[in-house]
C-alpha positions as a Markdown table, in Angstrom:
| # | Residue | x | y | z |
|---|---|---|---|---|
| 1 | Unk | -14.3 | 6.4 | 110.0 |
| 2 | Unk | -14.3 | 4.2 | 107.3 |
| 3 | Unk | -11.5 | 2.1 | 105.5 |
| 4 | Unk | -12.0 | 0.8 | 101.5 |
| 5 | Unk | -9.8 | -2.2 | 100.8 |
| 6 | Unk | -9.4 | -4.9 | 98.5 |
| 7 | Unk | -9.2 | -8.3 | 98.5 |
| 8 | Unk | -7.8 | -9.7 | 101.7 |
| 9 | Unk | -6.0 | -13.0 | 100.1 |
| 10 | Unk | -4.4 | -10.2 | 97.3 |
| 11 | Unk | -4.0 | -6.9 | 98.4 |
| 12 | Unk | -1.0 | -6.1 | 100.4 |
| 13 | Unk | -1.1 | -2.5 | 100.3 |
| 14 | Unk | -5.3 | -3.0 | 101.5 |
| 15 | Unk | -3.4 | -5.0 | 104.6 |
| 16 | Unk | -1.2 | -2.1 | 105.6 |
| 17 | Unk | -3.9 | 0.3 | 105.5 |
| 18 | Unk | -5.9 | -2.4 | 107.7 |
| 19 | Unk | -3.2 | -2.8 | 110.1 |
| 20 | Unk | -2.3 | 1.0 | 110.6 |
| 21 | Unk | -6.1 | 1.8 | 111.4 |
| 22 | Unk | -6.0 | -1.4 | 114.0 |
| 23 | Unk | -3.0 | -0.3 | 115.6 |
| 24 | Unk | -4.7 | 3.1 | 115.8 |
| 25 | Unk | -7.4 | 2.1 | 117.9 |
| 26 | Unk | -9.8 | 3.8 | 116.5 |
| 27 | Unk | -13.0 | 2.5 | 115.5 |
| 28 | Unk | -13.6 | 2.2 | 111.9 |
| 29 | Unk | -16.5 | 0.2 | 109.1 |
| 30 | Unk | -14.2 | -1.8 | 106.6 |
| 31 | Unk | -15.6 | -2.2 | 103.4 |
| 32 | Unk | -13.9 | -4.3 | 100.8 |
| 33 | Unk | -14.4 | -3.8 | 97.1 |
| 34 | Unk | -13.0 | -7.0 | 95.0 |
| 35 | Unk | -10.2 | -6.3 | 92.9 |
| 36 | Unk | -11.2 | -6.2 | 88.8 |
| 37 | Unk | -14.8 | -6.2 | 89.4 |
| 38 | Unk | -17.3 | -4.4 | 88.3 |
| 39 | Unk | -17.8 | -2.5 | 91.8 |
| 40 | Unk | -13.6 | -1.9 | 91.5 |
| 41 | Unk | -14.1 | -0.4 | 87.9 |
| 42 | Unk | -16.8 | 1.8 | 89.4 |
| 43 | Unk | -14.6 | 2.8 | 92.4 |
| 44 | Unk | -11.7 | 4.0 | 89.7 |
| 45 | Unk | -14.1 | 6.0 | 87.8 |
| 46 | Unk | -15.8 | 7.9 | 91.1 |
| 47 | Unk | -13.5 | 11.0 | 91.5 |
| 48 | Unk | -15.6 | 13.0 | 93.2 |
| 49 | Unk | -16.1 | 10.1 | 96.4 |
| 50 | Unk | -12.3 | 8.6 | 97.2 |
| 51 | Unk | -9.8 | 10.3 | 96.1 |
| 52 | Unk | -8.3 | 12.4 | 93.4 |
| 53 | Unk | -6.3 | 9.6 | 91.7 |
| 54 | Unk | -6.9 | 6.5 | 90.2 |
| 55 | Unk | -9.4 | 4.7 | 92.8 |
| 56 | Unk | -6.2 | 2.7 | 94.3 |
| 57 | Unk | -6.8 | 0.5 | 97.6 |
| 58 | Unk | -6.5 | 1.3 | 100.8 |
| 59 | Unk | -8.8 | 4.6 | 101.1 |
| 60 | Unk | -9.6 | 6.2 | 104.5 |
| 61 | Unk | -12.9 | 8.1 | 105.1 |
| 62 | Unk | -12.7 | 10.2 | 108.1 |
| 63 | Unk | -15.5 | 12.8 | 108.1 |
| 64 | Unk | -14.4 | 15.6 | 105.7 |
| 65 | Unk | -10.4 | 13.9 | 105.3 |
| 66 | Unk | -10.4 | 11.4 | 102.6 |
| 67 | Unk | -6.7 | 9.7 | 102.6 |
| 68 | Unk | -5.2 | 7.2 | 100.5 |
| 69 | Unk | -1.9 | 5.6 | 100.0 |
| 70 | Unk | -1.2 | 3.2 | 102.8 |
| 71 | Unk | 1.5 | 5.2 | 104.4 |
| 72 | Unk | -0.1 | 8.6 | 104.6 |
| 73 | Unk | -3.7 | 6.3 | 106.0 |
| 74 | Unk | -0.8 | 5.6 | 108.9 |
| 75 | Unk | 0.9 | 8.8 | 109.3 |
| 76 | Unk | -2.6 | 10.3 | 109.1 |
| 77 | Unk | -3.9 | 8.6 | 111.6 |
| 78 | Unk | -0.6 | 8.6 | 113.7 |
| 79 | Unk | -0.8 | 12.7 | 114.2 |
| 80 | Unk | -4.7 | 11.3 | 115.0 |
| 81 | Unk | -4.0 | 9.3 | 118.1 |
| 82 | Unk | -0.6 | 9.9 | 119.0 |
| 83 | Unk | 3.0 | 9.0 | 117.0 |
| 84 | Unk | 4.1 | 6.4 | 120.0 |
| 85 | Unk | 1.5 | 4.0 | 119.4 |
| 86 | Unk | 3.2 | 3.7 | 116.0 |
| 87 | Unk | 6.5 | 4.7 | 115.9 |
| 88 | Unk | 9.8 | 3.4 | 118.4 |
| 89 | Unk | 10.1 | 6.2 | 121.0 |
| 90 | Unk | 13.8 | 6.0 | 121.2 |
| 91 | Unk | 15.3 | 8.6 | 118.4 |
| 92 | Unk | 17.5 | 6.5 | 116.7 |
| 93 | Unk | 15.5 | 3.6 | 116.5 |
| 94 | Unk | 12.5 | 6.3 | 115.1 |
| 95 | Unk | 14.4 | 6.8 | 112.4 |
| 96 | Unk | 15.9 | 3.9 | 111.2 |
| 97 | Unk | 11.9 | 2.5 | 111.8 |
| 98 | Unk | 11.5 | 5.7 | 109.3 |
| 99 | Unk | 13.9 | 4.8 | 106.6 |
| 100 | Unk | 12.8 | 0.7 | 106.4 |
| 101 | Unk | 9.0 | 2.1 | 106.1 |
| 102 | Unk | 10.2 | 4.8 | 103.6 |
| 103 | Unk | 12.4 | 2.0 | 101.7 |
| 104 | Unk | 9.5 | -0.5 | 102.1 |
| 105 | Unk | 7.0 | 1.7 | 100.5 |
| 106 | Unk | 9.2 | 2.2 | 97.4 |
| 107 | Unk | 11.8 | -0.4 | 96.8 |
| 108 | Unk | 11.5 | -4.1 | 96.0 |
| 109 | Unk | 10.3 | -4.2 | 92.3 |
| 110 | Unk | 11.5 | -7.5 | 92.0 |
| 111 | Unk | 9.9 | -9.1 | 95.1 |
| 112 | Unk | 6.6 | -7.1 | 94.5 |
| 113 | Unk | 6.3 | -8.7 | 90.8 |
| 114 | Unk | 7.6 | -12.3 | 91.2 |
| 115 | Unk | 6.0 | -12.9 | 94.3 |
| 116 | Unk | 2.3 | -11.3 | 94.3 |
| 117 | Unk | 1.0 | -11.3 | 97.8 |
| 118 | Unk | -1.9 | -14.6 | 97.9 |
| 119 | Unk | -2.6 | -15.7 | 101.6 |
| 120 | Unk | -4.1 | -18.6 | 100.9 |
| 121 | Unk | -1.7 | -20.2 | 98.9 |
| 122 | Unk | 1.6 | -22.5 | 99.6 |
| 123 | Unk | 3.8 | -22.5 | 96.1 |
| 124 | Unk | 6.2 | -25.2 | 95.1 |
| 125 | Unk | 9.5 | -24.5 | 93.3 |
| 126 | Unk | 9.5 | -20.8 | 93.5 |
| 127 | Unk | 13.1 | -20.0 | 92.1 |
| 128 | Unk | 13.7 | -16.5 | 92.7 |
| 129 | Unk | 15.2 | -13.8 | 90.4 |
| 130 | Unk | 18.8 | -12.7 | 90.8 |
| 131 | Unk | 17.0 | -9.1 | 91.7 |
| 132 | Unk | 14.5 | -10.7 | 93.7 |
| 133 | Unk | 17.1 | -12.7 | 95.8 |
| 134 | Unk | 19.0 | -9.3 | 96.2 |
| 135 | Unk | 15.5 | -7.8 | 97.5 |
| 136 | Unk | 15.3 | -10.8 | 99.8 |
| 137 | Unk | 19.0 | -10.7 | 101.1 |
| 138 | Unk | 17.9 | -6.4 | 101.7 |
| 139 | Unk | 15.0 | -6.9 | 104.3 |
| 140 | Unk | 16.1 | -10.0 | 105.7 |
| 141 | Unk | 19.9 | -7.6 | 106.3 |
| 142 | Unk | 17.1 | -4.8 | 107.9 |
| 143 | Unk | 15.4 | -7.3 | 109.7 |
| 144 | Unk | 18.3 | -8.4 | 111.3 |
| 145 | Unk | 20.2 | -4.9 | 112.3 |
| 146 | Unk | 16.7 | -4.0 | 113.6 |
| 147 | Unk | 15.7 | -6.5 | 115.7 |
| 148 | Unk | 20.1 | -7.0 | 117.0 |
| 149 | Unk | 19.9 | -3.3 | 117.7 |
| 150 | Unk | 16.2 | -2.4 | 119.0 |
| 151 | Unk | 14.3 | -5.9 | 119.5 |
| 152 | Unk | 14.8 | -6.7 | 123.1 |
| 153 | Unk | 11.5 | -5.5 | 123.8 |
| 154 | Unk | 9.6 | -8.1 | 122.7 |
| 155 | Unk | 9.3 | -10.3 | 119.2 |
| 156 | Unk | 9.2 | -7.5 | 116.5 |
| 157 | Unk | 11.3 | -5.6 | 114.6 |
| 158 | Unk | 11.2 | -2.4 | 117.0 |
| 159 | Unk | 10.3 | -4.7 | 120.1 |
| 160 | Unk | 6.6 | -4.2 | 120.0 |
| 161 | Unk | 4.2 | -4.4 | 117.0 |
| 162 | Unk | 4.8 | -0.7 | 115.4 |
| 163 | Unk | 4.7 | 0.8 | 111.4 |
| 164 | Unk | 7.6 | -1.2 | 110.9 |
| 165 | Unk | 5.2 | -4.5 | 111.5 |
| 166 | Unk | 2.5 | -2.8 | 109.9 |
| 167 | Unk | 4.6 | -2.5 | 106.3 |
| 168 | Unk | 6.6 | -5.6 | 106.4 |
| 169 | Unk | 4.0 | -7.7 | 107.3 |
| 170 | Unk | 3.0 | -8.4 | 103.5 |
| 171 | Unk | 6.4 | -9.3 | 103.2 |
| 172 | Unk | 6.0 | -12.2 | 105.7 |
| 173 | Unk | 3.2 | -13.4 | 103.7 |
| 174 | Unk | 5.1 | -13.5 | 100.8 |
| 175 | Unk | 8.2 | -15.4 | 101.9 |
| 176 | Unk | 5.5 | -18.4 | 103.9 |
| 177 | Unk | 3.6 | -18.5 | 100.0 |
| 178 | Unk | 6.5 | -18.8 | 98.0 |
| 179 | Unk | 8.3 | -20.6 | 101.0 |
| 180 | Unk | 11.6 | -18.8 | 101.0 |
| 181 | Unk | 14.4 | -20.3 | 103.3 |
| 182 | Unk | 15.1 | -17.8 | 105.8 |
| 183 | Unk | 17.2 | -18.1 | 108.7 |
| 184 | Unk | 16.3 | -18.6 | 112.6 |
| 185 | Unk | 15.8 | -15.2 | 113.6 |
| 186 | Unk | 13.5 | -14.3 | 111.1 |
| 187 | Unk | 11.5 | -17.4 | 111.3 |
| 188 | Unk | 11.1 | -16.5 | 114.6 |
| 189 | Unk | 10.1 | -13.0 | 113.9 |
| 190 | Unk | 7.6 | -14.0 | 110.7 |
| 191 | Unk | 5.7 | -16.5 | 113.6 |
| 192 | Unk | 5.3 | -13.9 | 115.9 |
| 193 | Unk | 4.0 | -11.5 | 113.1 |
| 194 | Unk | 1.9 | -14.4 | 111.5 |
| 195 | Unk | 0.1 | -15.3 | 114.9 |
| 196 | Unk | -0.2 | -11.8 | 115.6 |
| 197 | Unk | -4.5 | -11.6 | 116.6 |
| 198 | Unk | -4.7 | -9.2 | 113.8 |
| 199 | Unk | -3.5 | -11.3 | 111.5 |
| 200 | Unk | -4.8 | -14.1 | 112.2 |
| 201 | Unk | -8.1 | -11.8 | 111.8 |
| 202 | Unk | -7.1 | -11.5 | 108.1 |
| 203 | Unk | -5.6 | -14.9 | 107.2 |
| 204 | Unk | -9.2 | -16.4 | 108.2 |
| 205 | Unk | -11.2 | -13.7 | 106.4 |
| 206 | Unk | -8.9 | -14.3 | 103.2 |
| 207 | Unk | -9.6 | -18.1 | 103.4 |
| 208 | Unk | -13.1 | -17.5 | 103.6 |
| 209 | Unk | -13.6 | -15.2 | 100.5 |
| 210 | Unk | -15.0 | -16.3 | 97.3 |
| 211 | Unk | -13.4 | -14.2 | 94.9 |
| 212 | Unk | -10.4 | -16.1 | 92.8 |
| 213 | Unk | -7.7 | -13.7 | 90.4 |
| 214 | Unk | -6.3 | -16.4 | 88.4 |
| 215 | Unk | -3.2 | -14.5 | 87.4 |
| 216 | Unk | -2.6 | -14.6 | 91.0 |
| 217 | Unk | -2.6 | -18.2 | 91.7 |
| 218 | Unk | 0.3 | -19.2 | 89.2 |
| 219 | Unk | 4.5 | -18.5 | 89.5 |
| 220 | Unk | 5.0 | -16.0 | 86.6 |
């Protein structure tokens, strides 16, 4: 099995796709193709290797099954190894896990384009949107009914680390780079994602890589 991704300090959707085929626990080669290279314009063009699209990040290689978009990589290889590793086995906490992956996956305009995912950095001054305060006040409301109502199983959303984790976990990037004030309980639930092992895997290989976007390393 292989995974394509992009840059580690940029790509958030290459980091959901990394963490869905590590909480799978199936072995896989990870090859990462810089964002706006000249090996990225070469992935874009190749239809007839990744995927019948636009050569987006991540892309899953699994024999004959090539799968891209991050949330079908996960549902993909959730029917692969078993839907409990991923999702909460309780019913009702299944499906409200559902909806905030669903809502994550399409939602948050405002957060996505004001505050581009960069590991690496710390910015100062960040003064957010009224939309992008109202995407904030959204996941930090989710956060909380989740982890009130289903956390008592341990220091994520559902309890354990699950898809949940696995999609908001950009998100915790984003609010330590662009420092926004959150309160105790999701502090506490944005350390236990950040020290996560798995994490901590891709915060040191994003500090390590070479590759710089400069539009990327500014507040719009």
């Amino acid at each position: 099995m292989k995974l394509i991704i992009g840059n580690k300090n940029y790509s958030s959707w290459s980091l959901r796709g990394w963490l869905a085929a590590k909480q799978s626990g199936v072995s896989f080669e990870e090859i990462t193709v810089p964002m706006f290279g000249e090996a990225w314009d070469e992935l874009k063009s190749n239809d007839g290797g990744t995927q019948p699209s636009s050569g987006k990040v991540p892309i899953l290689w699994d024999e004959e099954a090539v799968v891209w978009d991050s949330l079908a990589i996960l549902e993909y290889l959730a029917d692969k190894v078993g839907r409990d590793r991923f999702w909460p086995k309780d019913p009702v906490a299944r499906g409200m896990a559902r909806s905030m992956v669903a809502e994550m996956h399409s939602s948050y305009q405002a957060l996505r384009s004001e505050c581009p995912m960069n590991v690496r950095k710390r910015f100062d001054g960040f003064e957010a949107s009224e939309a992008c305060r109202g995407d904030i006040l959204r996941i930090l409301g989710l956060w909380a009914e989740a982890r009130s109502r289903f956390g008592s199983g341990g220091p994520f959303l559902f309890g354990t680390f699950g898809a949940a984790d696995v999609f908001f976990a950009p998100v915790v990037s984003r609010f330590i780079s662009y420092q926004i004030p959150v309160p105790g309980f999701a502090a506490a639930y944005m350390q236990a994602v950040w020290e996560h092992e798995w994490l901590q895997t891709w915060i040191e290989a994003s500090e390590n890589e070479e590759w710089v976007i400069e539009q990327y390393e500014t507040i719009a």
